[in-house]
ZAKE-367221 format. One record per residue: residue in three letters; x negated, y, z negated of N, C-alpha, C in turn; residue number from 1. Coordinates in nm, 4 decimals, m for minus. Atoms other than C-alpha are relative to their C-alpha. Example, Ala and Ser with C-alpha at 12.3 -4.5 7.8 and 13.67 -1.06 7.14 Angstrom:
<atoms>
atom type: ala&nu: m0.0890&nv: m0.1190&nw: 0.0000&cau: m1.2300&cav: m0.4500&caw: m0.7800&cu: m0.0900&cv: 0.1200&cw: 0.0000&seq: 1 $
atom type: ser&nu: 0.0820&nv: m0.1190&nw: 0.0060&cau: m1.3670&cav: m0.1060&caw: m0.7140&cu: 0.0770&cv: 0.1090&cw: m0.0730&seq: 2 $
</atoms>
This chain:
<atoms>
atom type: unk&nu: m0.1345&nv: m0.0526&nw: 0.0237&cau: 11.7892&cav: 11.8634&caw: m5.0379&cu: 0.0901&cv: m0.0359&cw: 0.1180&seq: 1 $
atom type: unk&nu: m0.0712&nv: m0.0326&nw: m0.1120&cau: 12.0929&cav: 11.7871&caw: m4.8549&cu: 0.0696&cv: 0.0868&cw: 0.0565&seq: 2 $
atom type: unk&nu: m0.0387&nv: m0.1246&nw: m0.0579&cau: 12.2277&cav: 11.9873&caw: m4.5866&cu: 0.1756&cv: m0.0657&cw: 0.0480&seq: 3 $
atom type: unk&nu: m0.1139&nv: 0.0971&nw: 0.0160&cau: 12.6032&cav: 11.8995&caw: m4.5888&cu: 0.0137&cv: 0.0277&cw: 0.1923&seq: 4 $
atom type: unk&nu: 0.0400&nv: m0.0082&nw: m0.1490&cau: 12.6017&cav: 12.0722&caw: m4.2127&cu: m0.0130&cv: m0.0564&cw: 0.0927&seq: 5 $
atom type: unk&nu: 0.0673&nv: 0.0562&nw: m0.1020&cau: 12.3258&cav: 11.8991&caw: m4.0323&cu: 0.0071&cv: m0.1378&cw: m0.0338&seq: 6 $
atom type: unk&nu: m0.0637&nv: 0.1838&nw: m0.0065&cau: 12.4297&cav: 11.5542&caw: m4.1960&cu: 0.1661&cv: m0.0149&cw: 0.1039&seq: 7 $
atom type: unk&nu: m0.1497&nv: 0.0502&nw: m0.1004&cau: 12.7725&cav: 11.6161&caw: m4.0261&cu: m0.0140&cv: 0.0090&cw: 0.1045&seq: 8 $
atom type: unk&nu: 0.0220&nv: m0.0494&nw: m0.0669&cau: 12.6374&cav: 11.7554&caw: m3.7509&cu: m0.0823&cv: m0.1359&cw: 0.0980&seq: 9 $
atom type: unk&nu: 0.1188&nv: 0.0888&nw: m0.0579&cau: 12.3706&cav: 11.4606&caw: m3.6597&cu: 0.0884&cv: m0.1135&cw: m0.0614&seq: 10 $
atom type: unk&nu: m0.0108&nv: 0.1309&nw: 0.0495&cau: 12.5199&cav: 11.1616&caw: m3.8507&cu: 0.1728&cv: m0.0043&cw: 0.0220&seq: 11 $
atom type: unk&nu: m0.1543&nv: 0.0282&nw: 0.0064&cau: 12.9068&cav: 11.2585&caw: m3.8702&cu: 0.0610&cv: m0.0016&cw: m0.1048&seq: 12 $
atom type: unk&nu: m0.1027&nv: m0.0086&nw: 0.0759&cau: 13.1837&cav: 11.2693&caw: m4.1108&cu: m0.0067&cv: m0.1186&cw: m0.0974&seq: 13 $
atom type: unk&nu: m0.0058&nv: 0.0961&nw: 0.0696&cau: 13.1522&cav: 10.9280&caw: m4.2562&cu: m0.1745&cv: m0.0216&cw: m0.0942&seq: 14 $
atom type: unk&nu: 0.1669&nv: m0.0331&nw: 0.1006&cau: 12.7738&cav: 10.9765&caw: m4.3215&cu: 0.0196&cv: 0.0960&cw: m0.1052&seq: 15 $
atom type: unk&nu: 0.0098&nv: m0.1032&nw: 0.0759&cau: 12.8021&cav: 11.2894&caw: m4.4769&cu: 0.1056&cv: m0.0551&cw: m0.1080&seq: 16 $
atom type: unk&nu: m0.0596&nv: 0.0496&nw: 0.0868&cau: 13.0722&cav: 11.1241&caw: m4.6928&cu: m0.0479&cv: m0.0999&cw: m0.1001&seq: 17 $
atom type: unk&nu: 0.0448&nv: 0.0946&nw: 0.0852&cau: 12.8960&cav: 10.8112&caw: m4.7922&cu: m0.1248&cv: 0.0889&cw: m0.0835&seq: 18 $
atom type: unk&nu: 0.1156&nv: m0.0787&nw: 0.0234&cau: 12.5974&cav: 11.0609&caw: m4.8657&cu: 0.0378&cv: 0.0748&cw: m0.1471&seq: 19 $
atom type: unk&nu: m0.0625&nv: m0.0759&nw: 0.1233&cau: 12.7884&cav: 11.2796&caw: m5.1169&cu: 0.0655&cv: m0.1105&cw: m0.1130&seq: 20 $
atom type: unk&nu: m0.0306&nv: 0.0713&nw: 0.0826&cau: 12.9733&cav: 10.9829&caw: m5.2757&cu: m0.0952&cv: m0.0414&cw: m0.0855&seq: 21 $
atom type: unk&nu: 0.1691&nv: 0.0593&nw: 0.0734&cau: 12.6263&cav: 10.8606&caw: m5.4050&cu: m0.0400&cv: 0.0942&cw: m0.0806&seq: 22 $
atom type: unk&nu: 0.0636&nv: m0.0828&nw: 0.0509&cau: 12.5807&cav: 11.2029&caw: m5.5881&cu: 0.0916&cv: m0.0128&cw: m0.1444&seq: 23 $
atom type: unk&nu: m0.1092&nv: m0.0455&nw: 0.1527&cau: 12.7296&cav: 11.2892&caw: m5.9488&cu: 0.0523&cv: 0.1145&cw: 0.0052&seq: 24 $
atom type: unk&nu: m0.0762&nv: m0.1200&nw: m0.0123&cau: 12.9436&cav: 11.5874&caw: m6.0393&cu: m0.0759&cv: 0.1252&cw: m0.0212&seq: 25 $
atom type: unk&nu: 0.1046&nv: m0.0864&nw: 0.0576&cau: 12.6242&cav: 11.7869&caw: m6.1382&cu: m0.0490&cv: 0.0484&cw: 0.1464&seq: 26 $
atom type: unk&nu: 0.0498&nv: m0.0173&nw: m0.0964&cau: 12.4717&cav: 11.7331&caw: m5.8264&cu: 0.0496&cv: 0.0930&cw: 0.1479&seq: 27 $
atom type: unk&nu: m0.0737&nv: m0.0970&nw: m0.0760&cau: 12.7621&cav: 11.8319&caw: m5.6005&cu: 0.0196&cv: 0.1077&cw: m0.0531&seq: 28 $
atom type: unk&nu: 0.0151&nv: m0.1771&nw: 0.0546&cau: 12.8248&cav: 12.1349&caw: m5.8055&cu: m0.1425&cv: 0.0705&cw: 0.0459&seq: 29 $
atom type: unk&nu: 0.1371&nv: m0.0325&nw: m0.0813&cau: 12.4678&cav: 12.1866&caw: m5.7051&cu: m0.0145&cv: 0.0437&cw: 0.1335&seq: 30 $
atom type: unk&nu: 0.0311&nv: m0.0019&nw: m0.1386&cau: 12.4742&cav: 12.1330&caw: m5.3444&cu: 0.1433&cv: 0.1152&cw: 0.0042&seq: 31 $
atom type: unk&nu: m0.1157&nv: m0.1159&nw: m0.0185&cau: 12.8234&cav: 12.3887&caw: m5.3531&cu: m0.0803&cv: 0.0872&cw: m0.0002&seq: 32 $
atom type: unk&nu: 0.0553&nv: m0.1001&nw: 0.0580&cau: 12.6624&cav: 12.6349&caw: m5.5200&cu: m0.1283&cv: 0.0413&cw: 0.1015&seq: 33 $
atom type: unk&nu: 0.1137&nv: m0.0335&nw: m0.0740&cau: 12.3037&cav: 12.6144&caw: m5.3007&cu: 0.0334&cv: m0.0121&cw: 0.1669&seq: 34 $
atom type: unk&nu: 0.0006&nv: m0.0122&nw: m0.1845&cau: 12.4831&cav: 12.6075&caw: m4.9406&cu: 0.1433&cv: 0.0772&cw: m0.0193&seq: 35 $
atom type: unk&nu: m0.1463&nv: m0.0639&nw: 0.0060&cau: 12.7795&cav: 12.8692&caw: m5.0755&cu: 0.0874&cv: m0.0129&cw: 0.0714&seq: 36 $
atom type: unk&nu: m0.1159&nv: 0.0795&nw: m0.0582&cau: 13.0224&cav: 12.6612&caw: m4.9937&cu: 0.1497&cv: 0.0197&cw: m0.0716&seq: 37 $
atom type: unk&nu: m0.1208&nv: m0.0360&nw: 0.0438&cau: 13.3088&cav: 12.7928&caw: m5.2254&cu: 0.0020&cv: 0.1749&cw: m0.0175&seq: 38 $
atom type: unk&nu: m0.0431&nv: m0.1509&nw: 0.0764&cau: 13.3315&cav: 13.1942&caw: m5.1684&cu: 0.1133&cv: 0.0108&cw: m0.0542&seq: 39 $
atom type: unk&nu: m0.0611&nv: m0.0578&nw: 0.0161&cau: 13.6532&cav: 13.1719&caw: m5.2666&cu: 0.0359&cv: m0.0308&cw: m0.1422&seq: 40 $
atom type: unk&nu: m0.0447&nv: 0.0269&nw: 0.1530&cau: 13.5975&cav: 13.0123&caw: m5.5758&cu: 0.0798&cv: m0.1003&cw: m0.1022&seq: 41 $
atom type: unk&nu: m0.1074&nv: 0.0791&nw: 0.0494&cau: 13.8043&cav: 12.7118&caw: m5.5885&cu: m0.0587&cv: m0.1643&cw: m0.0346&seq: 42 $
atom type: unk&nu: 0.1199&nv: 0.1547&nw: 0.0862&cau: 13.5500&cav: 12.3821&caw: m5.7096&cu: m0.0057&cv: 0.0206&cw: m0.1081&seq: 43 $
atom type: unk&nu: 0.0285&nv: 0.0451&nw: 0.1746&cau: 13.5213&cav: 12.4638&caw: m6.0787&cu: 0.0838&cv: m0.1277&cw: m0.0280&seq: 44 $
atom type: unk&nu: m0.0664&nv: 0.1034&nw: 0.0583&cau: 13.8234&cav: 12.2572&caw: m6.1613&cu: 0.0279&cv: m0.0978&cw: 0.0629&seq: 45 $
atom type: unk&nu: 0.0015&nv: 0.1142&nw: m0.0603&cau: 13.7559&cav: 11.9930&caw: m5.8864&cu: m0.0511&cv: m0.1039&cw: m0.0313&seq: 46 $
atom type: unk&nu: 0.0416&nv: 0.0859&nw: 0.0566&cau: 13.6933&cav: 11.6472&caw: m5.9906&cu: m0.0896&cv: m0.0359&cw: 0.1162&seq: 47 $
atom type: unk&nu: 0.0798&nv: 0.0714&nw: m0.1021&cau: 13.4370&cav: 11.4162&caw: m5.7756&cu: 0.0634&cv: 0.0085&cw: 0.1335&seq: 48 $
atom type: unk&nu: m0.1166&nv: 0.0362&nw: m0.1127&cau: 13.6784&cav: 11.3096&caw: m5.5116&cu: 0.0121&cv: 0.1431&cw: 0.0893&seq: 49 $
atom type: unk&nu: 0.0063&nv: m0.1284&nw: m0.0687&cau: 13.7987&cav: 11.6655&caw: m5.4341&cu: m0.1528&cv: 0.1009&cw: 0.0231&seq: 50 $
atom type: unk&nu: 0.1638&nv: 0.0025&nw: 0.0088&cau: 13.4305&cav: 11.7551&caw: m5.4760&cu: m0.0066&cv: m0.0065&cw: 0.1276&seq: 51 $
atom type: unk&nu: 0.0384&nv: 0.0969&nw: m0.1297&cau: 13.3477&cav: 11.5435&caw: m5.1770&cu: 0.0701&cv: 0.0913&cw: 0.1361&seq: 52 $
atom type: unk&nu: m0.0781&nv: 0.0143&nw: m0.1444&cau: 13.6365&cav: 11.6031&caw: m4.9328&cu: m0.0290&cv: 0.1225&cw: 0.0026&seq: 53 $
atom type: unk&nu: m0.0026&nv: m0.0999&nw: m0.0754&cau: 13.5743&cav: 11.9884&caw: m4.9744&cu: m0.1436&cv: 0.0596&cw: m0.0011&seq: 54 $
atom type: unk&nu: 0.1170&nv: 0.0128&nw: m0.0450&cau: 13.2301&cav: 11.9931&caw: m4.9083&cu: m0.0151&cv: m0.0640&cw: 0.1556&seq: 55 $
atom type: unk&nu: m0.0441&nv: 0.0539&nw: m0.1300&cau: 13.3211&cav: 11.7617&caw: m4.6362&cu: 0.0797&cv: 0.1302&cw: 0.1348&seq: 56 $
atom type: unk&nu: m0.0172&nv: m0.1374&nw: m0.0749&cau: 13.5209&cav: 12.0350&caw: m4.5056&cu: m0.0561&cv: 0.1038&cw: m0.0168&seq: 57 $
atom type: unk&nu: 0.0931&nv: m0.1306&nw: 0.0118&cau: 13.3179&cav: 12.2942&caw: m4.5388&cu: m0.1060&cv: m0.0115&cw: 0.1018&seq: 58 $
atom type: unk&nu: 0.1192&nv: 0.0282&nw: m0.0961&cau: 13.0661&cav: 12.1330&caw: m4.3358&cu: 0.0577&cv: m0.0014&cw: 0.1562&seq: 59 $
atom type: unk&nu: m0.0499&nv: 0.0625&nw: m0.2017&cau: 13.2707&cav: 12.0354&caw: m4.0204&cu: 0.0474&cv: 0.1950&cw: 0.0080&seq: 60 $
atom type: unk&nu: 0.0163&nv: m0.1870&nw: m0.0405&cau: 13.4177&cav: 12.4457&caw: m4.0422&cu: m0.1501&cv: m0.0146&cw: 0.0071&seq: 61 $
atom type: unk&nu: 0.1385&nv: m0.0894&nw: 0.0187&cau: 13.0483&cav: 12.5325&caw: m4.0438&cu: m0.0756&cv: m0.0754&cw: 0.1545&seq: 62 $
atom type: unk&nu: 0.0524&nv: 0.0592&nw: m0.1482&cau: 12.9582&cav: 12.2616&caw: m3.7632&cu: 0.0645&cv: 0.0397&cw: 0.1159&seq: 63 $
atom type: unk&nu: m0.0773&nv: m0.0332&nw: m0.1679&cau: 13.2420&cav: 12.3604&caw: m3.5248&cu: m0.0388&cv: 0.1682&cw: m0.0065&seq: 64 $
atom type: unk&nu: 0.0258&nv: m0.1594&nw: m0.0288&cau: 13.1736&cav: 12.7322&caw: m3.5911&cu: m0.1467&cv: 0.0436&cw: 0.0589&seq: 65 $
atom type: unk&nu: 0.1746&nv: m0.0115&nw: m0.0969&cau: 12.7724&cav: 12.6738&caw: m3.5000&cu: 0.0231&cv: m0.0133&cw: 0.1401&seq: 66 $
atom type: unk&nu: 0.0069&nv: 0.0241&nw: m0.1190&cau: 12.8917&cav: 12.4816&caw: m3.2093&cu: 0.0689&cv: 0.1603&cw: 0.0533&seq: 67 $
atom type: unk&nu: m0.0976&nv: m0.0945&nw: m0.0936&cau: 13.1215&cav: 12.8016&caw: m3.0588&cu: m0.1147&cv: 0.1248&cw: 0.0199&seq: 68 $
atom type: unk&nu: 0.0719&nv: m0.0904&nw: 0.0211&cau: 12.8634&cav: 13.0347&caw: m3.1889&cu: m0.1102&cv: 0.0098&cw: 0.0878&seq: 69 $
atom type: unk&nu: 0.0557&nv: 0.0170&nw: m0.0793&cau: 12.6172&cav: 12.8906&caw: m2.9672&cu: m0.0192&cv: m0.0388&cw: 0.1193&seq: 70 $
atom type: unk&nu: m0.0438&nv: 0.0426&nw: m0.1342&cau: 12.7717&cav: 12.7943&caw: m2.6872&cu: 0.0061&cv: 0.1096&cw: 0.1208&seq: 71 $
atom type: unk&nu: 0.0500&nv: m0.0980&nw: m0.1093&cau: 12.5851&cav: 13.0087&caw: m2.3915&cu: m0.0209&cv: m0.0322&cw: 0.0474&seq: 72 $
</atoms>
């Protein structure tokens, strides 16, 4: 499974992009859904594309918030 996260986290923004582009709309709905990545609810009526980029963001919030979180 991918971790949209630790691909951005270790590989970067363009990885984690080419990574998701390669998936179908099933799949990303998938990976949303199994790393609750939309509490607020707003991917149902996203096509691929928007798919992508907010998964994409979701991951970098989640990477810069690890980094602060752990920064001791």
């Amino acid at each position: 499974a991918l971790n949209p996260a630790g691909v951005y986290k270790k590989d970067g923004e363009d990885a984690l992009t080419a990574a998701l582009v390669a998936l179908d709309t099933a799949a990303l709905r998938a990976l949303v859904e199994e790393n609750n990545l939309d509490p607020a609810g707003e991917t149902p009526a996203m096509d691929e594309a928007e798919l992508v980029a907010h998964i994409v963001a979701q991951a970098k919030r989640r990477a810069e918030r690890d980094e602060k979180m752990f920064d001791y």
